[in-house]
C-alpha positions in Angstrom: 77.8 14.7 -36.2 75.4 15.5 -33.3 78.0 14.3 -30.7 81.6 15.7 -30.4 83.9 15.2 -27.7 87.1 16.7 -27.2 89.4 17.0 -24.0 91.3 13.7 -24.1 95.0 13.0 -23.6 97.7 12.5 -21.5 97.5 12.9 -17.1 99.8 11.8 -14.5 98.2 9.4 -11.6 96.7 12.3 -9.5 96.0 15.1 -11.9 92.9 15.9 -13.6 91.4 16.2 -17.1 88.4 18.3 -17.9 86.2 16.3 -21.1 84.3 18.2 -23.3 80.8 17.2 -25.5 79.3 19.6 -27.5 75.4 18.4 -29.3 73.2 20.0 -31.6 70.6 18.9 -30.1 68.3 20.4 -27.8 68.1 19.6 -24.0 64.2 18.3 -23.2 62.6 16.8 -19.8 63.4 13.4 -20.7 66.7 14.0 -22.3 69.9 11.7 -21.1 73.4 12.9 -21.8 76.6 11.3 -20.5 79.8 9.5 -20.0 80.4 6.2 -20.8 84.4 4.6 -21.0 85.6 1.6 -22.4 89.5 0.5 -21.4 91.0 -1.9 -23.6 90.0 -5.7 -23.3 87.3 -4.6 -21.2 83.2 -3.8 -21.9 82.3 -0.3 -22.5 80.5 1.1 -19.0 78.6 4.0 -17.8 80.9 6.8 -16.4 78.0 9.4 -15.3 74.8 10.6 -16.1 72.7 13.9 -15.7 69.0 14.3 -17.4 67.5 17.2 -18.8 65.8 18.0 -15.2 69.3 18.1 -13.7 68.6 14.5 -11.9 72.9 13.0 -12.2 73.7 9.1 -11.5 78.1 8.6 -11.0 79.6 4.9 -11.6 80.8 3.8 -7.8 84.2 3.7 -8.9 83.9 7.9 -10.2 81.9 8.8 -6.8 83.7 12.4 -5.4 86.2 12.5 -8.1 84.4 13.3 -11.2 81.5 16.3 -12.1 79.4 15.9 -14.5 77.7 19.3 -15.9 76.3 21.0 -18.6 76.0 24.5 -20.2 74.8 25.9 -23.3 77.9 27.4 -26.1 75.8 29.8 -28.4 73.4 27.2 -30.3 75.2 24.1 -28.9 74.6 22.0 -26.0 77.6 21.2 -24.1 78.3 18.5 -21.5 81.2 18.0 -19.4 83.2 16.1 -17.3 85.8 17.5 -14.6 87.7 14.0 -14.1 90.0 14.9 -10.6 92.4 12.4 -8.7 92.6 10.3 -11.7 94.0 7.1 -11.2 95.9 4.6 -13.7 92.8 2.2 -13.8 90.5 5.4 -15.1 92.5 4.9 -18.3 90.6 4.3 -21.2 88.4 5.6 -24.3 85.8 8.1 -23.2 82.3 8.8 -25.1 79.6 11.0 -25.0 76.1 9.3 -25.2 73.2 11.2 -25.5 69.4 9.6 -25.6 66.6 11.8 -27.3 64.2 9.8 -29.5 67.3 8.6 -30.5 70.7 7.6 -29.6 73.7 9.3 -30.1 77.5 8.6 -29.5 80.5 10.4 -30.3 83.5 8.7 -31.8 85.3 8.9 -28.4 88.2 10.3 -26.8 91.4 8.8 -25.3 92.3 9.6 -21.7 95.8 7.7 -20.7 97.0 8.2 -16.9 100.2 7.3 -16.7 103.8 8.3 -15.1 
């Protein structure tokens, strides 16, 4: 697979969750790699955003509570996602996107907030 996310699971309201995305595939200029969620009954939506020149666009609803970064593993790409203050409503199935020539999703990861 070019796309792999890991990180998901289980988080009280409050506490944070650090997502993980690791791609084969090289960062360019006009790369886009990022976040999208989908919660259940619900369409899937854009979480955050960062291009290969470091330029990052945040949902409203994510604005000062999650980072999105990236870093390089050895020969993979990873991107990431510091998810703080999370709330029941962030709930959902998170993916990693990524758009070179072509488009790439992972198979997504589950993030539950819950008491």
């Amino acid at each position: 697979a070019h796309i792999v996310e890991s990180g998901g699971g289980l988080v009280q309201p409050g506490g944070s969750l650090k997502l993980s995305c690791a791609t084969d595939q090289p960062m360019f200029r006009t790369t886009r790699v990022g976040w999208f969620r989908q919660a259940p009954g619900k369409e899937r939506e854009l979480v955050a955003m960062i291009s290969g020149t470091g330029n990052v666009t945040y949902a409203n609803f994510v604005k000062g509570r999650f980072t999105i970064s990236t870093d390089k593993d050895y020969s993979k790409n990873m991107v990431y996602l510091q998810m703080n203050s999370l709330k029941p409503e962030d709930t959902a199935v998170y993916y990693c996107y990524g758009r070179w020539l072509t488009e790439y999703w992972g198979e997504g990861t589950l993030v539950t907030v819950s008491s």
